[in-house]
C-alpha positions as CSV (number, residue, x, y, z in Angstrom):
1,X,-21.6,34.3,-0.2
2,X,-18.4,32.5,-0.4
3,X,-17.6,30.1,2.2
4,X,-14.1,30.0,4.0
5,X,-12.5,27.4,6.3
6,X,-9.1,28.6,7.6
7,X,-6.6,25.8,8.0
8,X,-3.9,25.2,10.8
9,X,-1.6,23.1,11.9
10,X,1.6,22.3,13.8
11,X,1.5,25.9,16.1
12,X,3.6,24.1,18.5
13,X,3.0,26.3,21.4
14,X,6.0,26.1,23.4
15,X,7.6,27.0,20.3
16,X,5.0,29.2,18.4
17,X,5.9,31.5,15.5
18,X,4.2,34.7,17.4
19,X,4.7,37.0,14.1
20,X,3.1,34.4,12.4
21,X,0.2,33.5,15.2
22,X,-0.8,37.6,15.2
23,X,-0.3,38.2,11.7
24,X,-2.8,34.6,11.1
25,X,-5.3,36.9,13.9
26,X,-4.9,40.4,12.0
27,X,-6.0,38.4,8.6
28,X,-8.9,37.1,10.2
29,X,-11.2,39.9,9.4
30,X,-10.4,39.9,5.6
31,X,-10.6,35.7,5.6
32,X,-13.4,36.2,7.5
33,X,-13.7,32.3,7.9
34,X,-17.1,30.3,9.0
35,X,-14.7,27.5,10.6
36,X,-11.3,27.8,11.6
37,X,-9.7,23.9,11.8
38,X,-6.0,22.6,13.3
39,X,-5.3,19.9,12.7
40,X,-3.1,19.1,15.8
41,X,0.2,19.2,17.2
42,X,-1.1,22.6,19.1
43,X,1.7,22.3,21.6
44,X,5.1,21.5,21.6
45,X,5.6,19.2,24.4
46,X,2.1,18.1,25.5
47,X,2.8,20.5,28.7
48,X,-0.3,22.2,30.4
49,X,1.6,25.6,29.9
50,X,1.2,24.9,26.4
51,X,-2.5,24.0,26.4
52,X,-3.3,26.8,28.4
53,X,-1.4,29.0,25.5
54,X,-3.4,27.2,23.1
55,X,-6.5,27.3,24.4
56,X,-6.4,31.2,25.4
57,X,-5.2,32.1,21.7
58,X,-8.1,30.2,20.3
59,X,-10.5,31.8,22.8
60,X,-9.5,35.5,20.8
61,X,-10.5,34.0,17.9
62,X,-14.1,34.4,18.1
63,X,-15.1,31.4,15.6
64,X,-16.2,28.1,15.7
65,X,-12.9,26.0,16.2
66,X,-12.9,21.9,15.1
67,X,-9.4,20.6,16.3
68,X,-7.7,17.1,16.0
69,X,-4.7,16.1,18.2
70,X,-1.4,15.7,16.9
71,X,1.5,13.5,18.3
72,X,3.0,16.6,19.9
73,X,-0.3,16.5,21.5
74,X,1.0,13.9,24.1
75,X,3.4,14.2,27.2
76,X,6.6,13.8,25.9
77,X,9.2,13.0,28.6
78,X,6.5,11.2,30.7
79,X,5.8,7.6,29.4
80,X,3.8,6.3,32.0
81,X,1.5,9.4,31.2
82,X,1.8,8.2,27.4
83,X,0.8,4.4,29.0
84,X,-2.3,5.3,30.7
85,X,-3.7,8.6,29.7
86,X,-1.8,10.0,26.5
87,X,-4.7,12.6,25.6
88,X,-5.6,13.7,29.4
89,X,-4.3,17.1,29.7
90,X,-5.7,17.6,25.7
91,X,-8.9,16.4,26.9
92,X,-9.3,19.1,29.6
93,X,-8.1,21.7,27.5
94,X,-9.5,21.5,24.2
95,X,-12.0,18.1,23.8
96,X,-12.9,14.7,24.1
97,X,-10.5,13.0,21.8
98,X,-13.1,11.5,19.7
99,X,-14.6,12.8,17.3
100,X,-15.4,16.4,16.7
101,X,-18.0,17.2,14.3
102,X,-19.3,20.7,12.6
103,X,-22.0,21.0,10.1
104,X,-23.1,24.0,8.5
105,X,-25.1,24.4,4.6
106,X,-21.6,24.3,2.9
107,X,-19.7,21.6,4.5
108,X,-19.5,19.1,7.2
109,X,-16.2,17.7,8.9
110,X,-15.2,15.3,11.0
111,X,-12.0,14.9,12.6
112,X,-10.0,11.6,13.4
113,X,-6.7,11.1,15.9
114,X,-4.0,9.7,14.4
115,X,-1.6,10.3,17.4
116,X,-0.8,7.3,19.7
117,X,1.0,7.7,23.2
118,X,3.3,4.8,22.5
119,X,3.2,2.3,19.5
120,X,4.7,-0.8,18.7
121,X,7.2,0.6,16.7
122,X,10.4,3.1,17.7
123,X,8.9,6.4,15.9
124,X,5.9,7.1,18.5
125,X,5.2,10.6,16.2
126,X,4.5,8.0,13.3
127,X,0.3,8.3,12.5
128,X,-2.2,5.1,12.9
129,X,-5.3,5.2,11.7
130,X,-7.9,2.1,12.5
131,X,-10.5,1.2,9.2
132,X,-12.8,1.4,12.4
133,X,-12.0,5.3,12.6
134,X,-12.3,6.0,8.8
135,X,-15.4,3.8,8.1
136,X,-17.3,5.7,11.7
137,X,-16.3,9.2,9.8
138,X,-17.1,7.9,7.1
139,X,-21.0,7.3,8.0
140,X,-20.8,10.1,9.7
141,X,-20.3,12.2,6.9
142,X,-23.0,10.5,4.8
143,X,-25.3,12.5,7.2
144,X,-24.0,16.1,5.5
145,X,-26.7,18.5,4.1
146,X,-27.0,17.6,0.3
147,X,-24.7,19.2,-1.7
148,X,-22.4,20.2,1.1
149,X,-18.3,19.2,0.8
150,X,-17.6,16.5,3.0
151,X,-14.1,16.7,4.9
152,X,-12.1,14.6,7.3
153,X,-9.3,16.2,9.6
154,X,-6.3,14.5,11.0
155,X,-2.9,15.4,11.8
156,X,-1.0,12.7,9.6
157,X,-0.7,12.7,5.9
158,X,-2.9,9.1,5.5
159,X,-0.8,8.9,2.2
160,X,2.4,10.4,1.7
161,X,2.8,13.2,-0.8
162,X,5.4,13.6,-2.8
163,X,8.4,16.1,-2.1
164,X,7.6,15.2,1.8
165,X,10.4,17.1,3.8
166,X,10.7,14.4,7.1
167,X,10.3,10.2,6.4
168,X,6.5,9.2,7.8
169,X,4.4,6.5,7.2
170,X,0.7,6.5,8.7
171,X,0.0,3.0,9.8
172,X,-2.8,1.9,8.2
173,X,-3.5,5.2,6.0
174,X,-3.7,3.5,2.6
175,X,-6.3,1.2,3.5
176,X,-8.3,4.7,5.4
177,X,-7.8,6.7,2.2
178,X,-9.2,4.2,0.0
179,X,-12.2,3.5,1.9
180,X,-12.5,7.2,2.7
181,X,-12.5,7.7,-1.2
182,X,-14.7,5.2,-2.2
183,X,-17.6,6.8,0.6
184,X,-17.3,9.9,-1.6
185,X,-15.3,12.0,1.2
186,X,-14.1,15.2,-0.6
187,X,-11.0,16.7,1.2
188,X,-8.9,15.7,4.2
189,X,-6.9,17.9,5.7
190,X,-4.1,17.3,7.9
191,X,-0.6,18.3,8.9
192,X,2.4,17.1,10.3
193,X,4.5,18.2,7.6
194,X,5.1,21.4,8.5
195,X,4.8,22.0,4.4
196,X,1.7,23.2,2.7
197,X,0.0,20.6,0.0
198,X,-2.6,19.2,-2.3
199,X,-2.8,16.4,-4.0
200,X,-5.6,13.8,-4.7
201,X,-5.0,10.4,-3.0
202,X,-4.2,7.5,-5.5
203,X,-8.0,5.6,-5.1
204,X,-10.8,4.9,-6.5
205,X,-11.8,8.2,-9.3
206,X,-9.1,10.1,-7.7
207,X,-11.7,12.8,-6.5
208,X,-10.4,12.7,-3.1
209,X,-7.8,15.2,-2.1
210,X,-5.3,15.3,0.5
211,X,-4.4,18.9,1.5
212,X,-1.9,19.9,4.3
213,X,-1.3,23.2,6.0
214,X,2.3,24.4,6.7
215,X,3.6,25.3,10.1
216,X,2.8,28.5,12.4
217,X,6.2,27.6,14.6
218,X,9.5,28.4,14.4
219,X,9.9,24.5,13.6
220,X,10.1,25.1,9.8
221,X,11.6,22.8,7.2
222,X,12.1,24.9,4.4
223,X,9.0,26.7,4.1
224,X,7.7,29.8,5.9
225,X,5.2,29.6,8.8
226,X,2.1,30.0,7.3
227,X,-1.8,28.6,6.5
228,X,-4.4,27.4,4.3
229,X,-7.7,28.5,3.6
230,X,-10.4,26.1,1.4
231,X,-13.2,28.1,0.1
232,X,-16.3,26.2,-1.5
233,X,-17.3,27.2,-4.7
234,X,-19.7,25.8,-6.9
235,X,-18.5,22.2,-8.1
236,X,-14.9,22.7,-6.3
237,X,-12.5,24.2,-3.4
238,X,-10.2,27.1,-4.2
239,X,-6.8,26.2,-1.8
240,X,-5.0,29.6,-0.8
241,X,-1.6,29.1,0.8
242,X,-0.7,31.6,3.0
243,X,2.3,33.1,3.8
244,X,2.7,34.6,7.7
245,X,6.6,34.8,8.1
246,X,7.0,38.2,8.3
247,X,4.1,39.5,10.7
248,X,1.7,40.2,7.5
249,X,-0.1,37.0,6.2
250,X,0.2,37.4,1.9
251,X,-1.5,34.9,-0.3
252,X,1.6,32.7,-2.0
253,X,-0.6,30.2,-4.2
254,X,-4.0,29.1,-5.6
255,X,-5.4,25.9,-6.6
256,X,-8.4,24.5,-7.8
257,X,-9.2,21.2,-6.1
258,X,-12.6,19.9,-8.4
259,X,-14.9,17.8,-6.2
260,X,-17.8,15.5,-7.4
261,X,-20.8,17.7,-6.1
């Protein structure tokens, strides 16, 4: 039986796509997906409106959800909330804002937060990641089922791809990546972007791939709202990129991303 994980990110409620958010809930049945993963910026402005628009959609759902906050994810006029508390109104919606884990046969992911309430630097929406946080997911993954893909989810890009449509730079994703790759971790999925992607990060036996999902907001840049579903096959990940601009979600692209087991 194939095995699906439908992809997400950047729904920005507040400023959600809603042909795109019911046309990604009609598909559902047909996806039929074991895990359904966003990798953050679920709200727009970090407002509890927002959360609580989040958090009821995902309810409907009726599937295991893994979620990683986003830089949306914090308040975004209130600093002193971004001082003390930047993931406090996440946390009481969604989760802790450590790590989430699923494990099933097939896979096992992990999620990491890139977002930071307030950085040393003038773009806050910028990513960090900590060699802390990649080596802990890391070892964590090393605990998967033999033979299952091992995945990571964040909401920066830890490396850049190329054709990005917006300027980022994830402090300290380089260094991640590389130590990601060399513990064998097969995908990690992200977003950020608001484009869909795949390409395999430039370590180590280059087995390592860094996917992204497009955007499910009317906060596009050149693509349609959309998704991405990974489904495990024997030896590899077939990437679908989905379409969901015009209230039907339509399959746009395949690609093969080979893994080591």
């Amino acid at each position: 039986m194939a095995h699906t994980i439908a992809l997400l990110a950047d729904i920005h409620f507040g400023c959600e796509d809603k042909q795109a958010i019911d046309a990604f809930a009609a598909a559902l049945p047909e996806i039929d997906p074991a895990v359904v993963v966003v990798a953050g910026d679920l709200t727009y402005r970090g407002r509890r409106h927002e959360f609580e628009a989040a958090e009821r959609w995902l309810a409907t759902l009726k599937r295991p959800v893994v979620l990683a906050p986003g830089n949306h994810d914090v308040p975004h006029y209130n600093v002193f909330h971004r001082l003390i508390a930047p993931f406090a109104r996440y946390d009481s919606h969604m989760h802790d804002d450590g790590v989430q884990i699923f494990n099933d046969d097939a896979v096992s992911i992990v999620t990491v937060n890139t977002a930071r309430g307030v950085q040393a630097r003038l773009n806050w929406a910028h990513g960090v990641i900590s060699r802390d946080q990649a080596d802990n997911a890391a070892r964590t993954l090393a605990t998967a089922p033999a033979g299952a893909a091992r995945l990571v989810c964040c909401h920066h890009p830890l490396v850049v791809p190329k054709g990005a449509p917006i300027k980022t730079r994830t402090k300290g994703g380089e260094d991640a990546a590389a130590a990601l790759t060399a513990a064998g971790v097969d995908v990690v999925m992200t977003g950020h972007l608001h484009r869909p992607f795949a390409e395999p990060l430039p370590f180590g036996d280059r087995k390592t791939w860094s996917v992204g999902a497009g955007t499910m907001s009317e906060r596009q840049r050149g693509d349609p709202p959309g998704f991405t579903t990974l489904t495990r096959t024997p030896g590899a990940m077939r990437m679908v990129i989905w379409d969901a601009g015009d209230a039907v979600a339509k399959p746009r692209e395949a690609i093969t991303l080979e893994l080591r087991r």
